[in-house]
N, C-alpha and C positions, 0 to 999 in steps of 0.2 A: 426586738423582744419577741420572743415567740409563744404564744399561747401553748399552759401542761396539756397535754392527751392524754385522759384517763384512762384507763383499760377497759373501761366497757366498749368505746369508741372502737370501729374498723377504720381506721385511717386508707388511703389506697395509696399505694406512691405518686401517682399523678396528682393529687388533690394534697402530698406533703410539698412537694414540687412546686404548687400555687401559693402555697400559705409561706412560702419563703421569699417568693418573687416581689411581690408587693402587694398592699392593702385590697387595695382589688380584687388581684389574684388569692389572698389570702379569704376573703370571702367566699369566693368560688370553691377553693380549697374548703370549705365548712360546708360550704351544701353539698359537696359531692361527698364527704363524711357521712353529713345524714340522709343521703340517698341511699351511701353502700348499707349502713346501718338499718335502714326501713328495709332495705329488699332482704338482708339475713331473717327478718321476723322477728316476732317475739320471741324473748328469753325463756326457756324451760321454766317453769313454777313446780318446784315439787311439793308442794302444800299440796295447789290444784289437781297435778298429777297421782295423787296419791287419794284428794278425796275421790278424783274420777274412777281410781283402779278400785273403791272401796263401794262403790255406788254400785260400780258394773258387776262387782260377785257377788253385791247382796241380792242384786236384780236375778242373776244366773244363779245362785241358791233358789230362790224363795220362783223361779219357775220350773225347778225340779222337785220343790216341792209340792208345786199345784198341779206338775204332772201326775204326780205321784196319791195325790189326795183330793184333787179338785175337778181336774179333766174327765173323766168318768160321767159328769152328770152336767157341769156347765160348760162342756166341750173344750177340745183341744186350746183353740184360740180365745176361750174365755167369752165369746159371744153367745154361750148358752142353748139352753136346749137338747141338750145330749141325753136327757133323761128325766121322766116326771118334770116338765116343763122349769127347769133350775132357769132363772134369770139370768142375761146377760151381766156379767161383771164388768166390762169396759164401757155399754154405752157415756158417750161423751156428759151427758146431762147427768147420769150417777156418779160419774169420780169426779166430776166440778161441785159437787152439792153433797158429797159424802167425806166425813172427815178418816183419816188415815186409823183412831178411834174408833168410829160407826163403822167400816169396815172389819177390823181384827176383832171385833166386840163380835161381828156375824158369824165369823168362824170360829171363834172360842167357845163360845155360848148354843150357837146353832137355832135351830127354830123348833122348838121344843113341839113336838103332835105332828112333825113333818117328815119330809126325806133328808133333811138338812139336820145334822149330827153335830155335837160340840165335839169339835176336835184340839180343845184345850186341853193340856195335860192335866191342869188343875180338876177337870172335869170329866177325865178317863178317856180321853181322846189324844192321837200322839204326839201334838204340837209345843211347846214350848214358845214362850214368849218371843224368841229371836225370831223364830221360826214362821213364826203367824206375821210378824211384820214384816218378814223376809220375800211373802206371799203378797201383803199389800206394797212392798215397792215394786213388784212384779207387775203387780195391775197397775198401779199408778203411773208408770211407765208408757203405759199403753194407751195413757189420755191425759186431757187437762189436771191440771193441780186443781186443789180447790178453791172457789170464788168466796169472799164473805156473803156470807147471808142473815139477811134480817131474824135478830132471838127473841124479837116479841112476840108472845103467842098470838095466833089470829082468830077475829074475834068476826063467831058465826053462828047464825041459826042452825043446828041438828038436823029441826023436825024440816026444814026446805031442805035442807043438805041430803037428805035421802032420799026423796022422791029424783033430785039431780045422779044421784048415784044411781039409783035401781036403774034410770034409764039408760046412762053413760057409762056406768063400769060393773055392775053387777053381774054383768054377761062374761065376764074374764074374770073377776077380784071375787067372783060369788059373794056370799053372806059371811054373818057371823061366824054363824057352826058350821060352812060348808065351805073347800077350797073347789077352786074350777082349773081354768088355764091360767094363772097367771099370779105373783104373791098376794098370799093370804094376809088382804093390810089388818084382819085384826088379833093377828099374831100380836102376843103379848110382846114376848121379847123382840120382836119387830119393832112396835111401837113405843117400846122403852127406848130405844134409841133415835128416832127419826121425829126428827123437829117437824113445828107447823111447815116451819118454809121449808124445810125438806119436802114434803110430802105436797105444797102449791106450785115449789117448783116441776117437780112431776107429772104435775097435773096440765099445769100451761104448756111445758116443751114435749112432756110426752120423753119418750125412750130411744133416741134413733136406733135403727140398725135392731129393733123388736116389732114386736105386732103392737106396741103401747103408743098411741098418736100423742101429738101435744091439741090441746084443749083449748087452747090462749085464743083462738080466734071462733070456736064454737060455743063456748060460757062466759059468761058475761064475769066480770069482777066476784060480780056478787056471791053468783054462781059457786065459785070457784072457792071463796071462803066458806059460802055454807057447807060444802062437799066435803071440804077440810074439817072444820066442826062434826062433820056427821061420822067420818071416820074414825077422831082424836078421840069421838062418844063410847067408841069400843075400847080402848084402854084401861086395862086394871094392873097388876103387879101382879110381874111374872113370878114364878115359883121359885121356891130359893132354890138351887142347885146347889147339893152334895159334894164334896171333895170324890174323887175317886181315883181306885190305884192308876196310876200314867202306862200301866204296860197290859196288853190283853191278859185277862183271869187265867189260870190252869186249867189244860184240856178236861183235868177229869177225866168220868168215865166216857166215852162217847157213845157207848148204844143204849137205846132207852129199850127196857122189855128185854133185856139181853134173851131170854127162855122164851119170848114169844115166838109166833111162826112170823114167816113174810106176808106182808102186805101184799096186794095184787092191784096195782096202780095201771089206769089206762091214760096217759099223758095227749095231753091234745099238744097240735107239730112237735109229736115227740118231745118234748121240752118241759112243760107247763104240768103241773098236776094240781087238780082242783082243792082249793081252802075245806072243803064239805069231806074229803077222801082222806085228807092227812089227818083230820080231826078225829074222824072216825076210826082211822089207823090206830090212834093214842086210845082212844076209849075203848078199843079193841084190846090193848095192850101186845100190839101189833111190834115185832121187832125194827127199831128205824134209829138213823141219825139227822137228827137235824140242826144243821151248819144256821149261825145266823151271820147274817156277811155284812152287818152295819160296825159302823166305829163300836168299839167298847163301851163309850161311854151312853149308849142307848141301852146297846145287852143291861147293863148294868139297871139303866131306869124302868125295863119292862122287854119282857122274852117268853117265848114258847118256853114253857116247861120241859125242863133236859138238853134243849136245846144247848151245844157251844158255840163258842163265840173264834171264829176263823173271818177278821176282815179283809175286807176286796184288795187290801194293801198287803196283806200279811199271810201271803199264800206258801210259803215256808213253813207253817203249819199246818198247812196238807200232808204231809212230809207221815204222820202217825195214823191217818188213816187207817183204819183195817179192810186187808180187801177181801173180803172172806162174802161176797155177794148182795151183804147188808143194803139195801134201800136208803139212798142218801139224798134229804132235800133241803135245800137251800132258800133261806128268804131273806130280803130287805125289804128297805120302805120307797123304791126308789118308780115302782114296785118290785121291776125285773131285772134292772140294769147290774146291780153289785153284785145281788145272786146269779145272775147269768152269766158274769166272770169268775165266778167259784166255778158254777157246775160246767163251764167249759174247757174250764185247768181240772178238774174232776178227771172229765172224758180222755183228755190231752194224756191223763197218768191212765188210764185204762181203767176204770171204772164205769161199766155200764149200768148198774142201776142206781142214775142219777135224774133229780129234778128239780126245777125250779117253784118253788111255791107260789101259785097263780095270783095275782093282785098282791101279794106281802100283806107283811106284819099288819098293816094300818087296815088292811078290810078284813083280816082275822079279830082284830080288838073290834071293831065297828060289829062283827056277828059275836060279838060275848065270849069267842069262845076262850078256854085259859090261856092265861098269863100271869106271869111271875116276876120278881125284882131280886136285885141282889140285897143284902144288906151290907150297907154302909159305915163306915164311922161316922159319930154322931154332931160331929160337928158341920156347920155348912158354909156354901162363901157365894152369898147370892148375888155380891158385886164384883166387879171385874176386879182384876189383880194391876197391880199397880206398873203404870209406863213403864216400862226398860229404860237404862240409860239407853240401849240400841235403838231404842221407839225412831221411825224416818225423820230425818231433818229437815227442812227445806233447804236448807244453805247446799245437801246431797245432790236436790234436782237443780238446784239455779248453778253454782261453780262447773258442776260437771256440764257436757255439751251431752246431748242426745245422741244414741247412735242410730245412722242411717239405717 
């Protein structure tokens, strides 16, 4: 009797040659089957094949899109620092402790009073839901998945928690009302998102690959909750934010004072013109253009008066310019960085009188001087919009293998 061969089997001839001789040999004949059999490998999975091909474009999407809208400020590799001191996005200790949520919730929303912009669409910024989580598989890629962590709130003194802070982090995390080097922990919409143990584990491992140490062997336990405590103290509810249109506003008119005469600007390294010079320009009634080069969805919350809205992304709207000698100055909140990719696609098109507004937006509001908002429809949506079915799976990063 001869044992069926299924068709999954490589049978070899020598090893059918065994399994006819006798028992013995017929044994032999079976293991040299599943030898041939192991050394072809594993059979194709096209399920797995197909979630890996599905995993690797949303990965190669979503880092053409942080080229495209994120590189600018927290640097090519996402390690940060490329401008107004934007965080590292891949330290190990952030994408282990941050949810694939707490991420896309940063860049939908933004950090409202910052350089940090909502670039939600819902929120006048260019993103789309697919598209924002398309940007955290991009990151997420780049480091651990995330660990559970403890949702009981942690239970600490304030009034110790601060004297612990002003000594250990106040010199980088500043105050309340003031940011320094390094996130402003009491950003509202910051802290609407970032759990106690978010913000202890931070505090023990620190940030690698940032200037942020880990703590865990210089504060005591205790320490380390009160500090927690004294920062969750700053906490209130963030502002509701607005719907706004998803695409940049109409150019409009572009020159302000169109019948005034020119400015007479002395730019320090050529580049820079003083916040005090351009104000003065406007209450002069001084003829000028002034670009503002943040996401939309800022133009929209608060802008120089006349100013339009041409983002660092969306330099195809240069494209109407007038080049009739007009005085064109450019600001963000970065202070320098978005505007000084305007005004050097500005120069690139032949436009010489060009400038970057010195410190931006954020130390123009801080000196009083004006600003304006758009108005809005009157409805608002001050919580996040609901998961995608797209939202990342885990089952994405576990089936698929990692590329070298």
């Amino acid at each position: 009797m001869f044992r069926a061969v299924s068709s999954r089997e490589r049978v070899s001839p020598v090893a059918a040659a065994l399994t006819r001789a006798s028992p013995l040999a017929a044994a032999l004949g079976m293991a040299l089957s599943i030898s041939t059999a192991a050394c072809d490998g594993p059979r194709p999975d096209p399920v797995r094949e197909e979630i890996a091909a599905r995993r690797d474009a949303r990965i190669e999407a979503g880092a053409a899109a942080y080229a495209k809208y994120c590189a600018l400020c927290h640097a090519a590799d996402a390690n940060g620092y490329a401008a107004d001191h934007a965080p590292s996005l891949v330290s190990p200790t952030f994408l282990e402790t941050a949810s694939d949520e707490q991420i896309a919730r940063g860049i939908r929303e933004g950090r409202p009073g910052t350089a940090m912009a909502a670039y939600g669409k819902a929120r006048g910024g260019p993103l789309d839901e697919e598209e924002l989580f398309a940007i955290v598989s991009f990151l997420r890629d780049r480091g651990p998945f995330p660990v559970p962590l403890p949702t009981t709130p942690i239970v600490g003194d304030p009034a110790l928690g601060e004297a612990v802070y002003d000594a250990n982090c106040k010199g980088c995390h500043g105050t309340r009302t003031e940011r320094r080097t390094a996130v402003h922990l009491s950003n509202a919409t910051f802290l609407a998102s970032a759990s106690d143990s978010f913000l202890r584990h931070a505090v023990v491992h620190g940030r690698p690959g940032t200037p942020m140490p880990g703590f865990g062997g210089a504060l005591t336990s205790d320490d380390i909750d009160n500090v927690v405590a004294f920062v969750r103290s700053w906490a209130r509810p963030p502002a509701p934010v607005r719907k706004a249109p998803p695409e940049p506003p109409p150019l409009g008119d572009f020159i302000i004072n169109p019948r005034g005469p020119h400015p007479t600007f002395t730019l320090r390294d050529d580049r820079y013109v003083p916040i005090a010079d351009v104000e003065r320009a406007l209450a002069e009634k001084k003829r000028i253009i002034i670009i503002d080069a943040r996401a939309p969805s800022d133009w929209y919350t608060m802008h120089i008066p006349g100013a339009i809205s041409v983002p660092y992304y969306a330099i195809a709207r240069l494209d109407s310019m007038p080049k009739d000698g007009t005085w064109i100055t450019a600001y963000c909140a970065c202070p320098h960085h978005a505007s000084g990719a305007i005004v050097d696609e500005l120069r690139k098109r032949g436009f010489p009188h060009t400038a970057v507004l010195d410190e931006g937006i954020l130390e123009w509001k801080k000196r009083n001087y004006p600003t304006t908002s758009e108005p809005l429809p009157p409805d608002s949506d001050a919580g996040p919009p609901p998961v995608p079915r797209f939202a990342p799976n885990p089952a994405l990063r576990l089936l698929a293998p990692r590329r070298p």
